[in-house]
C-alpha positions in Angstrom: 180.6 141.9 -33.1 184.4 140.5 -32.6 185.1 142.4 -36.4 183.7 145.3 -34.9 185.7 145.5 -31.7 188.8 144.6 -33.5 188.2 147.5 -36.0 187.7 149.8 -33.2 190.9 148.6 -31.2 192.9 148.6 -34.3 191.8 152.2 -35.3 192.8 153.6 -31.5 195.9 152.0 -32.2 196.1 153.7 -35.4 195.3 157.0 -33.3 198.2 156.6 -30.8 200.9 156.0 -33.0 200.0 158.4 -35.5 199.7 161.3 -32.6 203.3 160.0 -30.6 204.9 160.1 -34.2 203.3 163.6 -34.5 204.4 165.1 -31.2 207.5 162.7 -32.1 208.2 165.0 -35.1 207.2 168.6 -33.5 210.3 167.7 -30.8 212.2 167.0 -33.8 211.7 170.3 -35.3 212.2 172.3 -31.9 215.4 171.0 -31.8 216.4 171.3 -35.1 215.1 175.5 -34.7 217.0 175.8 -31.6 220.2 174.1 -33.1 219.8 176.8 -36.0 219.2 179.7 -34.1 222.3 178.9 -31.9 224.5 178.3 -35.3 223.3 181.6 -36.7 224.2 183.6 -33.6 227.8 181.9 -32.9 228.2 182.9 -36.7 227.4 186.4 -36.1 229.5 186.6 -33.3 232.4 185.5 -35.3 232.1 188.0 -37.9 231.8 190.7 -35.1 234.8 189.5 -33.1 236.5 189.8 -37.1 238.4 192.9 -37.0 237.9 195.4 -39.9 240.8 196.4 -41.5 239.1 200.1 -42.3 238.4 200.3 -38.9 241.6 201.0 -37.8 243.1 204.9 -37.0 245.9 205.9 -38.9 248.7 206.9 -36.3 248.7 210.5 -34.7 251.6 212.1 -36.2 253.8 214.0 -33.6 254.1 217.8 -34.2 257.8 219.0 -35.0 259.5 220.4 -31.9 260.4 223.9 -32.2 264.2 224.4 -32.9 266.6 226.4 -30.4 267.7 229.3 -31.1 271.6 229.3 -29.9 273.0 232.4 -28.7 274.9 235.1 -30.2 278.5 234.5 -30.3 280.5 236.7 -27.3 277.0 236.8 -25.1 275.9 234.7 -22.1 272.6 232.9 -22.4 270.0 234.1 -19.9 270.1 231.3 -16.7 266.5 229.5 -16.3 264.4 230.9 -13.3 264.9 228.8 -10.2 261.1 227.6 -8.7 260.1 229.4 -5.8 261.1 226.9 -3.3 257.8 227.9 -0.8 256.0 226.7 -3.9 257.7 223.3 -4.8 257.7 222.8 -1.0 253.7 223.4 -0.5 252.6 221.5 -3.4 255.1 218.2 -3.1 253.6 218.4 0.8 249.8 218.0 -0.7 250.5 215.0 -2.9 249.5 211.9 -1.5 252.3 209.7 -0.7 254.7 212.9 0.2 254.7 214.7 -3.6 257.0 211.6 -4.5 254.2 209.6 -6.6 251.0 209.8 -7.3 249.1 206.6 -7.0 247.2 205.6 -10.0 244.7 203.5 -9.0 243.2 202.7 -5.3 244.5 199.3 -4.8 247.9 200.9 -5.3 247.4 203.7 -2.9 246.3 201.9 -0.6 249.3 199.3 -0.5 251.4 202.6 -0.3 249.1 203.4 3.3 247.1 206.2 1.9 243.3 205.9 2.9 241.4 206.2 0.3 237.9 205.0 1.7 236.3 205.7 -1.7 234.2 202.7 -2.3 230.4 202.0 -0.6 229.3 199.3 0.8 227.7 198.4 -2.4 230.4 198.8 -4.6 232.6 196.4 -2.1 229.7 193.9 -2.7 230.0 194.2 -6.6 234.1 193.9 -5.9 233.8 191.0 -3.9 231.2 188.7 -5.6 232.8 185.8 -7.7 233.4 185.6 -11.5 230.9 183.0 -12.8 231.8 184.0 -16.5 233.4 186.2 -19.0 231.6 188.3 -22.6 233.9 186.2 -25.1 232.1 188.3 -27.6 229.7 190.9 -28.0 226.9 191.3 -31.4 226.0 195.4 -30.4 223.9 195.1 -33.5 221.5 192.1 -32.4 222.1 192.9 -28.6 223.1 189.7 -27.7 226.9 188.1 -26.5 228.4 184.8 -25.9 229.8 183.8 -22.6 232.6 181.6 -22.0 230.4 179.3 -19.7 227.9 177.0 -20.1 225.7 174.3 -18.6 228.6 172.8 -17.3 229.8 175.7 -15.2 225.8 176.0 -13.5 223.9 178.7 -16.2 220.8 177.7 -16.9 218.0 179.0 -20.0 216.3 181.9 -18.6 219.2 182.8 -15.8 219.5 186.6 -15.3 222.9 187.9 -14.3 224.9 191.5 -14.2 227.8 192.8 -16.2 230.4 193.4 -13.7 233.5 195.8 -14.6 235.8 196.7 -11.9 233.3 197.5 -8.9 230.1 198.8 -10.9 227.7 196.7 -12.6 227.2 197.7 -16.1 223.7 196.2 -17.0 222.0 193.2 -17.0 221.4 190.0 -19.0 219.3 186.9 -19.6 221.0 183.6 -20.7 218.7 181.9 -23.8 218.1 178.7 -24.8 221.2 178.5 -27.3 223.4 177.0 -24.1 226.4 174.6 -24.3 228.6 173.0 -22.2 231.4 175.4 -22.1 229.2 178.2 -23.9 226.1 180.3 -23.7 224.7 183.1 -25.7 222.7 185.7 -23.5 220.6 188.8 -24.4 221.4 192.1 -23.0 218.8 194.1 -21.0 219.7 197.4 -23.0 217.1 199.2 -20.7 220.0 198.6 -17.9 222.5 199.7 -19.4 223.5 203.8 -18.1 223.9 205.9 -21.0 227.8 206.2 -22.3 228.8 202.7 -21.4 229.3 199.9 -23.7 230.1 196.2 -22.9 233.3 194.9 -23.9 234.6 191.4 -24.2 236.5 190.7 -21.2 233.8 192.2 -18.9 232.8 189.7 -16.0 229.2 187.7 -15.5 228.3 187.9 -11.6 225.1 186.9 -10.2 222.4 189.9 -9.4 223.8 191.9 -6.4 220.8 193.2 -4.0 220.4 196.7 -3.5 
């Protein structure tokens, strides 16, 4: 009866150690995918972020400006017509900023004094939330991008954030398992993204802004 007992111990034994190397092993191979899958995208982002050297537009030529005619010897050339002053004087009074400038962009016409009061209130949220990271590279092809923030700076797998440019959000996107410290790769939501825009490196990573 003690032989018996001792075969049945011994063969649980057998049982645990041969399931904990098994599940041992399956952790094993998670790892090794997810370390793979994270190699293969940082490798397709680098061959996006390559520049082409067929890609680039030969430069616009500039049309020949039409000579001069001088005038004929022993005759006066015709004097250019003076602008109607009434005119000159109306439309320099409807510029903003007194006809001298024309701002060219809000926050400068607004350091000049000129109200502009042209964005919502949800736009000023989307201006004023703060920068949790930047697209250091974008794969259009596989719809994914690599941030220049990781676990260190707070993202998590599974996170979902906005593409911020400016003071409109641009779409949205979900941070994947392939995180590192100082690095994250993160799907785009291309359902979110308005028709005619496209994602650029550079653009900001805020968090979702309610509406």
């Amino acid at each position: 009866m003690r032989l018996v007992h001792f075969a049945y111990l011994l063969t649980a034994a057998l049982l645990a150690v041969t399931s904990y190397l098994a599940w041992e092993g399956q952790q094993a191979a998670r790892g090794a995918k997810e370390e793979l899958d994270f190699v293969k995208k940082k490798q397709a982002a680098k061959e996006a972020a390559t520049p082409v050297t067929s890609a680039f537009l030969p430069s616009p030529t500039v049309a020949p400006v039409a000579s001069i005619t001088p005038p004929v010897p022993g005759v006066l050339a015709a004097p250019a017509k003076a602008p109607n002053p009434a005119l000159a004087e109306s439309t320099a009074s409807e510029l903003p900023g007194g006809g001298l400038t024309i701002p060219k962009s809000v926050a400068e016409a607004e350091a000049k004094g000129i109200n502009t009061n042209t964005l919502t209130p949800l736009q000023k949220q989307v201006k004023a939330a703060p920068t949790i990271a930047k697209i250091k590279t974008i794969v259009k092809d596989q719809g994914f991008v690599v941030l220049d923030a990781g676990s260190k700076q707070g993202l998590k797998p599974g996170q979902e954030l906005q593409v911020r440019r400016d003071n409109g959000v641009l779409g949205k996107l979900k941070v994947t398992s392939s995180l590192e410290e100082n690095e994250a790769v993160a799907d785009l939501d291309l359902a979110s993204i308005p028709p005619g825009i496209s994602i650029e490196p550079g653009d900001e990573i805020i968090q979702p802004i309610a509406r």
